[in-house]
TORPA-4810 file (N, C-alpha, C, O; in nm, 3 decimals):
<nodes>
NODE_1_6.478_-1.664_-10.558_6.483_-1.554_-10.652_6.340_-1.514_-10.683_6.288_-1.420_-10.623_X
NODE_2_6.264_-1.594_-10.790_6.125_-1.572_-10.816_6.077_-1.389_-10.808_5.982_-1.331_-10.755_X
NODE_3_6.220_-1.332_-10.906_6.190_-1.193_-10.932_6.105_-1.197_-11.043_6.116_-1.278_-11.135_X
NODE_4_6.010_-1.100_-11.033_6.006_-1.066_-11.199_6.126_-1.032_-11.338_6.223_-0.967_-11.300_X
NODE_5_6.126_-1.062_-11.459_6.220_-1.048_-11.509_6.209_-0.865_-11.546_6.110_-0.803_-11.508_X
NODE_6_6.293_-0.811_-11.604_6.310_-0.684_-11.605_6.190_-0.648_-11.712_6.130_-0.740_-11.767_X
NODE_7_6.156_-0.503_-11.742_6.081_-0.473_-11.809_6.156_-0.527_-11.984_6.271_-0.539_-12.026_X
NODE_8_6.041_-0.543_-12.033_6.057_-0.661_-12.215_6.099_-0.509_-12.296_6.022_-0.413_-12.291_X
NODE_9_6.187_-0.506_-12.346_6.277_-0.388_-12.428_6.178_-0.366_-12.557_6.068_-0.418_-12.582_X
NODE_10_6.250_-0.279_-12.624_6.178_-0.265_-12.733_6.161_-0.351_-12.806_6.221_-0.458_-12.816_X
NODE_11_6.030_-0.289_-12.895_6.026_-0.405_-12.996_6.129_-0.452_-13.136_6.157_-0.375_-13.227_X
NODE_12_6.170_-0.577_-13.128_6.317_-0.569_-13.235_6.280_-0.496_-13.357_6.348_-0.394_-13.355_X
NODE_13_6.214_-0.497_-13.451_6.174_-0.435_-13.563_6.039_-0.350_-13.596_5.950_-0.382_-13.675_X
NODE_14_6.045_-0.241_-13.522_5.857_-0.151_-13.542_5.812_-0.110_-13.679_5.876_-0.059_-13.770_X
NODE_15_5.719_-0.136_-13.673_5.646_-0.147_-13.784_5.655_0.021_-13.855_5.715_0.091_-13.774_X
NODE_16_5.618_0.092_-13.963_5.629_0.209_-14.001_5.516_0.257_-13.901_5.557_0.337_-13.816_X
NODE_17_5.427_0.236_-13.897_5.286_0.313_-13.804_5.365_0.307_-13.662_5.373_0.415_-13.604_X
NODE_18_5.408_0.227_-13.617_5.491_0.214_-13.452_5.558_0.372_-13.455_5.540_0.464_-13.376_X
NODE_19_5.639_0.367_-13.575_5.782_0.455_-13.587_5.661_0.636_-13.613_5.715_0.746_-13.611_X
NODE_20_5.553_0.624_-13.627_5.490_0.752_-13.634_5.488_0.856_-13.523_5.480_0.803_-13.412_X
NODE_21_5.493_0.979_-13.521_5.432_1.009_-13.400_5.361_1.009_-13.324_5.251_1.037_-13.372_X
NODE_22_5.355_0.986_-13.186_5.252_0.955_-13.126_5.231_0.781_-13.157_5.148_0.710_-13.100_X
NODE_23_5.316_0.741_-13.248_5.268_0.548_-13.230_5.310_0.483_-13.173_5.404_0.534_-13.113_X
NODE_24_5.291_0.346_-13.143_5.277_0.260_-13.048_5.443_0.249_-13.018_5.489_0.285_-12.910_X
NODE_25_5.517_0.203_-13.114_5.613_0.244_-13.085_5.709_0.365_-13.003_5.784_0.327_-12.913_X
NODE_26_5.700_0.521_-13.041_5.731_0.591_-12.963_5.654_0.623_-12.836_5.686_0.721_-12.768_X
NODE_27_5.560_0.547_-12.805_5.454_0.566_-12.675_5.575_0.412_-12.588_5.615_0.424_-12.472_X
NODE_28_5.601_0.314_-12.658_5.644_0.193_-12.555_5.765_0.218_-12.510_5.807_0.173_-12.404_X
NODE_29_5.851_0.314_-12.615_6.006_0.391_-12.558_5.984_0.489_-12.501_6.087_0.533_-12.450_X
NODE_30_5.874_0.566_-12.479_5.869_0.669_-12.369_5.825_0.595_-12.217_5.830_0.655_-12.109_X
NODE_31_5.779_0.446_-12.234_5.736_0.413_-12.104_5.844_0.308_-12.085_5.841_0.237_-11.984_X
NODE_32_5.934_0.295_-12.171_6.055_0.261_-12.065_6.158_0.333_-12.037_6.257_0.285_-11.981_X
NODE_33_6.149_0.439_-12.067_6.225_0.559_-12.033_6.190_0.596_-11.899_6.259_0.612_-11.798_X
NODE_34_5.985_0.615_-11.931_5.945_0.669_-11.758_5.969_0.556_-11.669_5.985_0.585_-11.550_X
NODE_35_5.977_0.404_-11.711_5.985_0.318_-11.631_6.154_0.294_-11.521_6.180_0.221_-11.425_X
NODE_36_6.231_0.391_-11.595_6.388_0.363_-11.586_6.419_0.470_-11.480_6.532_0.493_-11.439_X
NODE_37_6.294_0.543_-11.434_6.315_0.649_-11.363_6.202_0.608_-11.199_6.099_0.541_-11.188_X
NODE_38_6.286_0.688_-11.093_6.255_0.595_-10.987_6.089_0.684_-10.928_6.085_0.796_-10.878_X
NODE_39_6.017_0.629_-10.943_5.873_0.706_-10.905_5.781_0.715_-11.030_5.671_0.768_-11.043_X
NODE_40_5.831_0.671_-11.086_5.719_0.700_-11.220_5.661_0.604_-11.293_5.664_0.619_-11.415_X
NODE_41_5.608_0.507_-11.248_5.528_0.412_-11.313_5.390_0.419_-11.312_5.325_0.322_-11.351_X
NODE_42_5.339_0.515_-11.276_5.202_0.598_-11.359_5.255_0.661_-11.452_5.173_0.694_-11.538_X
NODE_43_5.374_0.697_-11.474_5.383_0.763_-11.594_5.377_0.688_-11.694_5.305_0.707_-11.792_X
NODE_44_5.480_0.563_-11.672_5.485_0.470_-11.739_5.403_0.420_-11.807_5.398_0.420_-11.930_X
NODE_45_5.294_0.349_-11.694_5.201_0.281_-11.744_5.109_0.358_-11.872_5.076_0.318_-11.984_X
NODE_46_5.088_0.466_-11.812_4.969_0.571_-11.918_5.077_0.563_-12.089_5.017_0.554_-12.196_X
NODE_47_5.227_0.568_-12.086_5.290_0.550_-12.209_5.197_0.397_-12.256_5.118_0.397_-12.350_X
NODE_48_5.225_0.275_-12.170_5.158_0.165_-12.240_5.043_0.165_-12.290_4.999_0.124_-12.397_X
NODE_49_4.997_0.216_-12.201_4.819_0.224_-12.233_4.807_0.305_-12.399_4.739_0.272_-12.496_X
NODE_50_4.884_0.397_-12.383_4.863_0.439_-12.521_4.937_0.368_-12.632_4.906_0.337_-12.747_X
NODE_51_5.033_0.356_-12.565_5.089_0.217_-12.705_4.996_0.104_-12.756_4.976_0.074_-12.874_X
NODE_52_4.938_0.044_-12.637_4.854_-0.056_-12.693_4.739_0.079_-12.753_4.749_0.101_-12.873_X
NODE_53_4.673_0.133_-12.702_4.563_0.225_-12.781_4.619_0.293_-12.964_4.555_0.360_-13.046_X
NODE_54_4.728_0.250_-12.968_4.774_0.288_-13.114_4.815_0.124_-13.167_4.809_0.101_-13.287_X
NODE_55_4.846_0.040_-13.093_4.857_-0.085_-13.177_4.817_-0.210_-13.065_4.916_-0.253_-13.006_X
NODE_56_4.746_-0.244_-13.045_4.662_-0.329_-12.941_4.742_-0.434_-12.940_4.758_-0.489_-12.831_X
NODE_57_4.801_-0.480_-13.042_4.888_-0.619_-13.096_5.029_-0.615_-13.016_5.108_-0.707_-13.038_X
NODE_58_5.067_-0.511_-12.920_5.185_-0.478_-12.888_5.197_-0.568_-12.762_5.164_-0.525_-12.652_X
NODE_59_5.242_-0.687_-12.778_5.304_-0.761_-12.665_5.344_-0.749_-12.503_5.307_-0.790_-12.393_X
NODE_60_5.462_-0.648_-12.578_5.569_-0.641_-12.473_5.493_-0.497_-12.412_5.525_-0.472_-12.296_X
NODE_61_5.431_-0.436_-12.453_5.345_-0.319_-12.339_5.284_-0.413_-12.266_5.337_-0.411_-12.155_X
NODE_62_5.202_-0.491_-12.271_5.136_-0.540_-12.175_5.230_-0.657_-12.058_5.201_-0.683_-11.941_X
NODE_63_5.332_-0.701_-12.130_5.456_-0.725_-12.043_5.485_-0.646_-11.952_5.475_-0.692_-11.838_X
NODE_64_5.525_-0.526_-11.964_5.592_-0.490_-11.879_5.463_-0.352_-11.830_5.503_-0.252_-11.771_X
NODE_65_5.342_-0.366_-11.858_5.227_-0.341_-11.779_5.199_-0.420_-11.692_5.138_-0.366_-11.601_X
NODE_66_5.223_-0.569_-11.671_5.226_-0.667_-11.571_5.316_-0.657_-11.460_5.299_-0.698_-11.345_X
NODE_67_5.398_-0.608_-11.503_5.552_-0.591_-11.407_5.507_-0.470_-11.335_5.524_-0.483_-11.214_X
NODE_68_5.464_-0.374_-11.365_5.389_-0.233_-11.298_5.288_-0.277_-11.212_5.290_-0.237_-11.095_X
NODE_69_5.195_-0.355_-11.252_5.113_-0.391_-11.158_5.173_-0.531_-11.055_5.123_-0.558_-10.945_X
NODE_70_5.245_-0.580_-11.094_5.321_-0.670_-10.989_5.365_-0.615_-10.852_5.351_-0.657_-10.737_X
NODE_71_5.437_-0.478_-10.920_5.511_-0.396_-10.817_5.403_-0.320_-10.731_5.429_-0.264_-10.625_X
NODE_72_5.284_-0.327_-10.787_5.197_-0.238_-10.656_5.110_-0.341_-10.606_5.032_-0.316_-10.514_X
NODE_73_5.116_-0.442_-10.653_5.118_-0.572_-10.552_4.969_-0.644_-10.613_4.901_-0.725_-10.551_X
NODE_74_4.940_-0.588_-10.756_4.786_-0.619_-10.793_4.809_-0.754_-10.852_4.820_-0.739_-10.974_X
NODE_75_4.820_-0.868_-10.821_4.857_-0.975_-10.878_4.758_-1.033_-10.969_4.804_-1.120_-11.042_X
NODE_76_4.614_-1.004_-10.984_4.545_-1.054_-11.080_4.531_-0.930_-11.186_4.482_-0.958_-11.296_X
NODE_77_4.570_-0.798_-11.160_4.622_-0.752_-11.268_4.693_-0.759_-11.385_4.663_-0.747_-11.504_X
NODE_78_4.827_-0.788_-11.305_4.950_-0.832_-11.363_4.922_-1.001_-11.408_4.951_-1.023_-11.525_X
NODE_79_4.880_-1.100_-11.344_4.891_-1.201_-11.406_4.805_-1.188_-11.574_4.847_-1.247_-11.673_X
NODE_80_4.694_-1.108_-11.574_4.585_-1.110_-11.695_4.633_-1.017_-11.758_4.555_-0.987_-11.848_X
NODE_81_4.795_-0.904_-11.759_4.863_-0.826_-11.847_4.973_-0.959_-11.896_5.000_-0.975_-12.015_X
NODE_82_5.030_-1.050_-11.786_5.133_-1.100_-11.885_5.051_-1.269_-11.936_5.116_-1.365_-11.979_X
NODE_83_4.939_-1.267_-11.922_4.854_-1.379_-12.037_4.777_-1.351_-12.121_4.704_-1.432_-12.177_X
NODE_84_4.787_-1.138_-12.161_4.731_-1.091_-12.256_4.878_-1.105_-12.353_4.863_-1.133_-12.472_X
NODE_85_4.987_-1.090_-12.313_5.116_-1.057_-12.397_5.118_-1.186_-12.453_5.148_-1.191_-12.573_X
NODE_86_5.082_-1.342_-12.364_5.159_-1.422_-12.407_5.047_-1.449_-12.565_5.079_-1.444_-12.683_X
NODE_87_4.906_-1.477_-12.499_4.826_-1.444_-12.641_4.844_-1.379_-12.734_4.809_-1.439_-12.835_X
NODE_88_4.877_-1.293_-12.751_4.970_-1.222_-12.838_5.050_-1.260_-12.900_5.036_-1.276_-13.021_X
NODE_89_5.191_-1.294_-12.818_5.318_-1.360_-12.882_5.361_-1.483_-12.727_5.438_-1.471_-12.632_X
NODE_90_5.255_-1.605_-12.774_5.307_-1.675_-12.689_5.483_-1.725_-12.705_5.544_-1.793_-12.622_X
NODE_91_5.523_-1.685_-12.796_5.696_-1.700_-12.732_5.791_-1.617_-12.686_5.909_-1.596_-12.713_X
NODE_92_5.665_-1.553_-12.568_5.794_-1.419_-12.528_5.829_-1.472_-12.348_5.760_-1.481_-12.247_X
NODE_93_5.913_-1.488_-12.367_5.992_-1.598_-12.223_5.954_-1.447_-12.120_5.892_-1.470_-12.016_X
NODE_94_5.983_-1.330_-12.143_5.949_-1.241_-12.028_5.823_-1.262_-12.004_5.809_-1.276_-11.883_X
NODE_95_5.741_-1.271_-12.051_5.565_-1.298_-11.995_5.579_-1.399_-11.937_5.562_-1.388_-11.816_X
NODE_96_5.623_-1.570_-11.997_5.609_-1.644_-11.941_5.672_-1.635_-11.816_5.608_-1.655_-11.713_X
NODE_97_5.795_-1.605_-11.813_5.895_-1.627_-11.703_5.783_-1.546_-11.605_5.724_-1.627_-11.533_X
NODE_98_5.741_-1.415_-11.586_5.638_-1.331_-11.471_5.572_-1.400_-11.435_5.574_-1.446_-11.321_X
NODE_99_5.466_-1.438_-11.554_5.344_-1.574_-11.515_5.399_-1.649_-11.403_5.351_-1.660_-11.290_X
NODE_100_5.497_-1.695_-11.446_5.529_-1.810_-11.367_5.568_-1.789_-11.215_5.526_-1.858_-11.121_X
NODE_101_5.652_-1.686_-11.207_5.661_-1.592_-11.091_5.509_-1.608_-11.033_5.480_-1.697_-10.954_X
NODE_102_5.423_-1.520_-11.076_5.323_-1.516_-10.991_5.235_-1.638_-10.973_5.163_-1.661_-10.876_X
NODE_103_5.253_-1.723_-11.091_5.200_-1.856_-11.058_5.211_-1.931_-10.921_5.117_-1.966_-10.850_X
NODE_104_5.387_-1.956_-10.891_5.419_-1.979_-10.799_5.387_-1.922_-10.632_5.347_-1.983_-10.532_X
NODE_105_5.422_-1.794_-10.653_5.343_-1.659_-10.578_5.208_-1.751_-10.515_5.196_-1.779_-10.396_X
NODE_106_5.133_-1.780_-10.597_4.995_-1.799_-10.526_4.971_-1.925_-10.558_4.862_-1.954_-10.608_X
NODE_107_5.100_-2.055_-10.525_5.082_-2.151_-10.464_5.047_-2.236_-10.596_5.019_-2.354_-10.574_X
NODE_108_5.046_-2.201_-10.705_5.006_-2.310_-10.811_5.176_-2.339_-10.904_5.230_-2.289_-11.003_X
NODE_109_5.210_-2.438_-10.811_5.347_-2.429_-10.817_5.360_-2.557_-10.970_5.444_-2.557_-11.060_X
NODE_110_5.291_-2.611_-10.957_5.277_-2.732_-11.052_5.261_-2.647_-11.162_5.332_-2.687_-11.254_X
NODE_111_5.205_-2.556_-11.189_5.143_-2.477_-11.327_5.274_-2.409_-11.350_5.342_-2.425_-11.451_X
NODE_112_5.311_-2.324_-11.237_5.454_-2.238_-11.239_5.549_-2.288_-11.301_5.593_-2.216_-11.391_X
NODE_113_5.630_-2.448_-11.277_5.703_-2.525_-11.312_5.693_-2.551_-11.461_5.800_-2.554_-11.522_X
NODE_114_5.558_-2.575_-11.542_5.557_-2.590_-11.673_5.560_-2.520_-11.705_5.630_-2.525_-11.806_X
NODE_115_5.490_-2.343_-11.673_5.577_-2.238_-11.756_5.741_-2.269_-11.784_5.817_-2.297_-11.877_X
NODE_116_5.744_-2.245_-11.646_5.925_-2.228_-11.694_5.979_-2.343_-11.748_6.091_-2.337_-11.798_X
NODE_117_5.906_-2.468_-11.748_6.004_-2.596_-11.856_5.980_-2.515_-11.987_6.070_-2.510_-12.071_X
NODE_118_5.851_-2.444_-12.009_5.843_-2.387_-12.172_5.967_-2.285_-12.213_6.028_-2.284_-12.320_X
NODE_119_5.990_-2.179_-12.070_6.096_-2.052_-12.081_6.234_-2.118_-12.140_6.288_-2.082_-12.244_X
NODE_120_6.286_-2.235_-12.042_6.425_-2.239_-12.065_6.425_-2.378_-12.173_6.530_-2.440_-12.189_X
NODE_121_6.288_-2.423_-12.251_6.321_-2.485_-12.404_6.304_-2.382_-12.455_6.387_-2.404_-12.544_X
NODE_122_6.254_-2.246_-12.489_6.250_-2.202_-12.617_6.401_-2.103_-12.539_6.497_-2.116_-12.614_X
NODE_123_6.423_-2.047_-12.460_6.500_-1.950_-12.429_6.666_-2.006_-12.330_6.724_-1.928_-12.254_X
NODE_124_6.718_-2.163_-12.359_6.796_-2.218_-12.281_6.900_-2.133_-12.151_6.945_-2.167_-12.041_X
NODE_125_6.903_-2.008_-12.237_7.002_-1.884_-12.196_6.968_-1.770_-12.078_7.024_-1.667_-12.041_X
NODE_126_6.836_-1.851_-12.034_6.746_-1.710_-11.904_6.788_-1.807_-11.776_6.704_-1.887_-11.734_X
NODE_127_6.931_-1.798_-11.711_6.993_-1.835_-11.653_6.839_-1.829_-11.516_6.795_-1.941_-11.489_X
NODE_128_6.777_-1.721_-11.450_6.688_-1.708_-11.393_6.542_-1.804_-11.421_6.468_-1.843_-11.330_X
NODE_129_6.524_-1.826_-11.549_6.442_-1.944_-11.545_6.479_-2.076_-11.468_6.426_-2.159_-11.394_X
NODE_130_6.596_-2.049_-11.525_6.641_-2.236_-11.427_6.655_-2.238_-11.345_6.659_-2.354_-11.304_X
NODE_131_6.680_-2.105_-11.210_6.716_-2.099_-11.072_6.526_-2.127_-11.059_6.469_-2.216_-10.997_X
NODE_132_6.489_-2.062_-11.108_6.340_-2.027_-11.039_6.269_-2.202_-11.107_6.176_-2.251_-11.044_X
NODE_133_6.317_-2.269_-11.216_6.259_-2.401_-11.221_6.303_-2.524_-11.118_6.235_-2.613_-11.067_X
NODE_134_6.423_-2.496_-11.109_6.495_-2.555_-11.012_6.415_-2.523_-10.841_6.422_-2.602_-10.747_X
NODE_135_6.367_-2.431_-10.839_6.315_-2.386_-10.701_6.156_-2.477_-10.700_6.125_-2.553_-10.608_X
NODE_136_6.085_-2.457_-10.797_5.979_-2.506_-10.817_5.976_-2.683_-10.821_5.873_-2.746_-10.799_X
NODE_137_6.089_-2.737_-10.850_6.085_-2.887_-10.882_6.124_-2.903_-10.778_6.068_-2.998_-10.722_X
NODE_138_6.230_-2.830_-10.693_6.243_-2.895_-10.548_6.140_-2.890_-10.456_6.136_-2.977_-10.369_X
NODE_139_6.044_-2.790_-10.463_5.915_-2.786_-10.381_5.827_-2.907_-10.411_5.750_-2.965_-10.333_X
NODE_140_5.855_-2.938_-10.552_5.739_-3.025_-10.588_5.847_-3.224_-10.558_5.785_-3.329_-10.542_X
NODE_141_5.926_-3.218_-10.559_5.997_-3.321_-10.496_6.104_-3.374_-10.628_6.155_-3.485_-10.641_X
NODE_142_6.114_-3.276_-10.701_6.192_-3.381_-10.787_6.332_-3.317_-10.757_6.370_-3.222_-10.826_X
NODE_143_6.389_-3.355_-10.681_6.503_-3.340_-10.675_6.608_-3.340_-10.768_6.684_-3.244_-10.781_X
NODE_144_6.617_-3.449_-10.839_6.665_-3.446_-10.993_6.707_-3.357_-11.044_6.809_-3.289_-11.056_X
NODE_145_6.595_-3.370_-11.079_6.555_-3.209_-11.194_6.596_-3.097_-11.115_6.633_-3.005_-11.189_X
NODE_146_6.601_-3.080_-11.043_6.623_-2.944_-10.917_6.784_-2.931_-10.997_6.822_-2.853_-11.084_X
NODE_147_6.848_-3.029_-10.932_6.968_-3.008_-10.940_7.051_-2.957_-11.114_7.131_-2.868_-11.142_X
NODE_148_6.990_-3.054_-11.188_7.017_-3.001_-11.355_6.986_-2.873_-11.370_7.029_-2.831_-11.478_X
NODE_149_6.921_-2.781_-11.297_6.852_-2.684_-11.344_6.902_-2.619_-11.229_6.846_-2.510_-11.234_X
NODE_150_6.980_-2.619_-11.119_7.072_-2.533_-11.030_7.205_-2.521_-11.155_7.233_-2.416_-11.212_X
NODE_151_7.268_-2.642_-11.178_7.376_-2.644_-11.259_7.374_-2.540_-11.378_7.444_-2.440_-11.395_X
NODE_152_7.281_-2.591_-11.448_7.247_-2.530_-11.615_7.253_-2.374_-11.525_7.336_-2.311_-11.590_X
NODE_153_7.219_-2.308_-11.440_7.189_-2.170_-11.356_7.342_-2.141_-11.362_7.394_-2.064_-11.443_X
NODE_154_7.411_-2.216_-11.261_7.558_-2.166_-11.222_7.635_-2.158_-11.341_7.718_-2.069_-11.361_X
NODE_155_7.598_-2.293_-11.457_7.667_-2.241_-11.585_7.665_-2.124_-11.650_7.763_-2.051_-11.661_X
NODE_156_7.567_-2.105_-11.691_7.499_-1.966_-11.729_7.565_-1.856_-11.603_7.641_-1.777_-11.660_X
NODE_157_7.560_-1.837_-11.499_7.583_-1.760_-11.416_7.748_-1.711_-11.413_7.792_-1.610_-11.357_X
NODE_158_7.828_-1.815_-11.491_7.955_-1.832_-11.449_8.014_-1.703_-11.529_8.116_-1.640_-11.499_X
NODE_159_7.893_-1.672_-11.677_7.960_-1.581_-11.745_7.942_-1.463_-11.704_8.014_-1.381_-11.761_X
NODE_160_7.856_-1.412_-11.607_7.822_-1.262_-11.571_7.782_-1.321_-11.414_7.668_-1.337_-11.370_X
NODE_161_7.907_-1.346_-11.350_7.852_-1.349_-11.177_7.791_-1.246_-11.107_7.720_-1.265_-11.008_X
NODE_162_7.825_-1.103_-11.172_7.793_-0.990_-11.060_7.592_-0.995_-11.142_7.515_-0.918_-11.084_X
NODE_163_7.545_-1.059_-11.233_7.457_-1.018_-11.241_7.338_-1.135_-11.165_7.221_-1.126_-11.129_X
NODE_164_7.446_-1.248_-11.168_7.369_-1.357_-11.057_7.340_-1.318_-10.892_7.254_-1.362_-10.816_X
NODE_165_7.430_-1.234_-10.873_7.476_-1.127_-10.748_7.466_-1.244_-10.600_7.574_-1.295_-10.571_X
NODE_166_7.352_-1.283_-10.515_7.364_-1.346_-10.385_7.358_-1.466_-10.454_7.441_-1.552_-10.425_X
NODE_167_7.263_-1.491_-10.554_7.199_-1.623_-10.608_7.261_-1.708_-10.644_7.206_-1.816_-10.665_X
NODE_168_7.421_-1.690_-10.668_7.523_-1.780_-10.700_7.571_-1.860_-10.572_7.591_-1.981_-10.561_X
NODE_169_7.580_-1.780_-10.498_7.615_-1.866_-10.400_7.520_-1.947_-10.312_7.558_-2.042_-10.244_X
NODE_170_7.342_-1.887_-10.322_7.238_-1.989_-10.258_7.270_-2.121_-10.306_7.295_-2.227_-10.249_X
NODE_171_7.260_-2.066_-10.488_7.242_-2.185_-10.602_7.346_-2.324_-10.559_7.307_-2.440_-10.552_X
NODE_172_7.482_-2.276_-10.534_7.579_-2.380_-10.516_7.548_-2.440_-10.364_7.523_-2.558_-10.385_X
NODE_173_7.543_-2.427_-10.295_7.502_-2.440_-10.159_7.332_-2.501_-10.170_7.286_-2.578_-10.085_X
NODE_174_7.279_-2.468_-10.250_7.147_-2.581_-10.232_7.167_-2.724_-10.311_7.112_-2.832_-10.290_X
NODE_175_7.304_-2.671_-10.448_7.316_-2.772_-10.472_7.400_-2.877_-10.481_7.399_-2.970_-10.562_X
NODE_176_7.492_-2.847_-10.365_7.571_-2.939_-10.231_7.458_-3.035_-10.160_7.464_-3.158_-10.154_X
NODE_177_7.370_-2.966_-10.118_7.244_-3.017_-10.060_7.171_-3.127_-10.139_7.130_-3.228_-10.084_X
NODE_178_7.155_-3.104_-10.271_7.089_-3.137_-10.334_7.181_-3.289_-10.374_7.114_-3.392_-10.375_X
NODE_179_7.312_-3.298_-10.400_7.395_-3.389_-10.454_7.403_-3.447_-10.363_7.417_-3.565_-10.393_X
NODE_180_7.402_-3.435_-10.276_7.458_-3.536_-10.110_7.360_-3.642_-10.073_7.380_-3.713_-9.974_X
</nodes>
């Protein structure tokens, strides 16, 4: 799997200055609006840029400014947008969960793996953390752990299969492999 997770939604409660015109707020819902549309992540991005330029403190812009630059393949971009978010609000499992993505990405699989032990303790429910921790502990040999963390996946997966989509069936099938 080792997708990025989807772009980080709005922010749950914006501040009155967010909710202004032109503030950080209506700049981060216009760039997931442009983001929801297929070709436009320069549009996008320039919404973040100005969100953070009206509230610098804004997390989840630079979240899903990481995910923009993921997709055009700038990986030390994107890794230093989603370890500006996590500084910010180190408990936002979408930064970590990317990090970790690209952690892995470029072979620092040991680092990758402790992100995501952090994602699925604070966030048990990011069914995709545990496929992608589970992927990382089997590279690194712990088989074990691989397998708790295929399971905890298929559990989680069992309630929305079409959104697990191929990955349900790798998941069970590696972890046939994995039990034997």
């Amino acid at each position: 799997m080792l997708a990025l997770a989807s772009p980080r939604p709005e922010p749950e409660t914006p501040t009155p200055e967010q909710r202004q015109p032109g503030g950080a707020y209506e700049w981060f819902a216009a760039g997931l609006r442009k983001e929801a549309e297929a070709g436009q992540d320069a549009a996008a991005e320039e919404c973040y840029r100005q969100a953070l330029g009206s509230d610098p403190g804004l997390a989840a812009a630079h979240t899903n400014l990481g995910g923009i630059c993921h997709r055009r393949g700038e990986m030390g971009a994107a890794r230093a947008e989603f370890e500006a978010a996590l500084a910010l609000d180190p408990e936002q499992p979408e930064a970590r969960y990317n990090l970790a993505a690209i952690l892995y990405q470029q072979g620092e699989i040991e680092q990758a793996a402790s992100e995501l032990r952090r994602v699925v303790a604070q966030s048990p429910w990011f069914a995709d953390a545990h496929y992608n921790l589970a992927t990382a502990l089997e590279r690194l040999g712990g088989k074990r752990q691989a397998a708790v963390h295929l399971g905890r996946f298929l559990d989680l997966a069992a309630s929305e299969p079409a959104a697990a989509g191929p990955w349900l069936a790798e998941a069970r099938a590696r972890l046939r492999r994995l039990e034997a």
